[in-house]
C-alpha positions as CSV (number, residue, x, y, z in Angstrom):
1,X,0.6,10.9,-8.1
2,X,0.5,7.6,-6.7
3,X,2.6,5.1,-4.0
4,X,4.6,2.2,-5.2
5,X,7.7,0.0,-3.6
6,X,10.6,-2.2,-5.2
7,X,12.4,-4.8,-2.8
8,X,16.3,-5.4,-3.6
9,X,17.9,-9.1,-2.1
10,X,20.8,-7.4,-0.7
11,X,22.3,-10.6,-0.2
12,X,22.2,-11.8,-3.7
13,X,22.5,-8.8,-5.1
14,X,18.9,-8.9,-7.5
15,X,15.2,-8.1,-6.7
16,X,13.4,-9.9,-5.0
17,X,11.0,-12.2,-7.1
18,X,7.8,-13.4,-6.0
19,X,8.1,-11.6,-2.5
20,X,4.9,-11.6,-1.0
21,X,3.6,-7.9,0.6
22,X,0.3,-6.7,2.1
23,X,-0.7,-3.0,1.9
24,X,-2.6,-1.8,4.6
25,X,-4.3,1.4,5.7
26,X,-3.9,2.3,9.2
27,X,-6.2,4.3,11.6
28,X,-6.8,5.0,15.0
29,X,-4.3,1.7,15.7
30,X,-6.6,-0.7,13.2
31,X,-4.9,-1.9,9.9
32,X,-7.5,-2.2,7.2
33,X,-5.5,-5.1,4.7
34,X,-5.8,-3.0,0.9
35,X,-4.3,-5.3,-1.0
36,X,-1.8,-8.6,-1.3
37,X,0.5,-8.4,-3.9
38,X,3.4,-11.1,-5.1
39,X,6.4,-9.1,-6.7
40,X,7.6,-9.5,-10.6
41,X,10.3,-9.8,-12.1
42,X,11.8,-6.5,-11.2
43,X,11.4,-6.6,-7.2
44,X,8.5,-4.5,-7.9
45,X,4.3,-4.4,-7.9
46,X,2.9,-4.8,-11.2
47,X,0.7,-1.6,-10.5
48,X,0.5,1.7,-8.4
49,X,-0.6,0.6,-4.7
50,X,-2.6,3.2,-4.3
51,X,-3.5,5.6,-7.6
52,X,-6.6,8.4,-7.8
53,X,-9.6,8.7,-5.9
54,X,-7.5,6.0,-3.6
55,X,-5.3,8.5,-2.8
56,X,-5.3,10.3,1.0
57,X,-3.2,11.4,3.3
58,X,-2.8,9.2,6.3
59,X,-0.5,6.7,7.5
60,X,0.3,3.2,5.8
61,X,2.1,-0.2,6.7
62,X,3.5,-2.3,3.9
63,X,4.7,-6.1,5.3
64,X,7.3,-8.3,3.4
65,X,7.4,-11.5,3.6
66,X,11.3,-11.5,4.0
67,X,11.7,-15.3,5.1
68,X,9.5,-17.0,3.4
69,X,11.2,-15.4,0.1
70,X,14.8,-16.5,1.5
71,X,13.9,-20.2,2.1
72,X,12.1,-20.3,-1.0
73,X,15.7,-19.2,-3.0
74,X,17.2,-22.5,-0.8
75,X,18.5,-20.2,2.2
76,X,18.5,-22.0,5.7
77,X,16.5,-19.8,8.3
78,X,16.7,-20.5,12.1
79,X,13.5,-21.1,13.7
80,X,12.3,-18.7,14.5
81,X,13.8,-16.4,11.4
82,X,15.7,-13.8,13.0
83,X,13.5,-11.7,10.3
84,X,10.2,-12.9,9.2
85,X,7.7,-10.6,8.1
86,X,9.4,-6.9,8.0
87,X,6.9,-4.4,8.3
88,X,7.0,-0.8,7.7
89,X,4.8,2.0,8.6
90,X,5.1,4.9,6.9
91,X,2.8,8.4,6.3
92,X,2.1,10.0,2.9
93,X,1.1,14.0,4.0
94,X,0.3,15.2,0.4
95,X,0.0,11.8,-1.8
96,X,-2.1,13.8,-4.9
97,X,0.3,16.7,-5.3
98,X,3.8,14.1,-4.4
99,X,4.9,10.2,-5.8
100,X,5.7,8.2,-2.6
101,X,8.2,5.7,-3.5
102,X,8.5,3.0,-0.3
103,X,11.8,0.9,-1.2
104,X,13.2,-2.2,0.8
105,X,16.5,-3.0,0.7
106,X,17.2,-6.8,2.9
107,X,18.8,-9.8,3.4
108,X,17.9,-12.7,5.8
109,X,19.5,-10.6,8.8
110,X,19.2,-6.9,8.4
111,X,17.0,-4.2,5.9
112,X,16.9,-0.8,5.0
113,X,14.2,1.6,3.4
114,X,14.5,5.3,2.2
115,X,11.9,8.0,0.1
116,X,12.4,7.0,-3.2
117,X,10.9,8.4,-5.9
């Protein structure tokens, strides 16, 4: 069915534009990178993240690049960022037979994510 994710600016209420994520694949504590991907206009990846023979069961980590995409919409970050890269790991049990939806809901000092579908 296939794996995708969306990012929502909670704080400006509107995707998140040109977010930078990286897809990995992780197994027996290595993360093998998939794929980099900027987001469009809608907050989401132009295409699936992961989509036929790609498909498998196993256990995932997308990272956002949640401060980088605040300071570059003119927000003023501590240093450190209180968050900076938000990664989430997350495990797909039956990916051919179910959609995986991974959604990311943020602002500069908090996120959220959920199932979608």
């Amino acid at each position: 069915m296939g794996l995708s994710t969306h990012v929502l600016d909670t704080m400006n209420g509107c995707p998140a534009v040109g977010m930078k994520v990286w897809f990995y694949r992780v197994s027996g504590g290595q993360a093998q990178l998939l794929r980099e991907m900027v987001l469009n206009h809608d907050g989401r990846s132009d295409d699936p993240l992961l989509e036929g023979d790609e498909l498998r069961p196993g256990t995932y980590r997308l990272c956002f690049g949640v401060a980088d995409y605040f300071r570059s919409r003119g927000i003023e970050l501590p240093e450190p960022p209180f968050l900076d890269v938000v990664p989430l790991d997350f495990g797909m049990a039956d990916p051919v037979a179910q959609h995986y939806h991974v959604p990311l809901l943020t602002s500069p000092w908090s996120y959220s994510t959920y199932r979608g579908s």
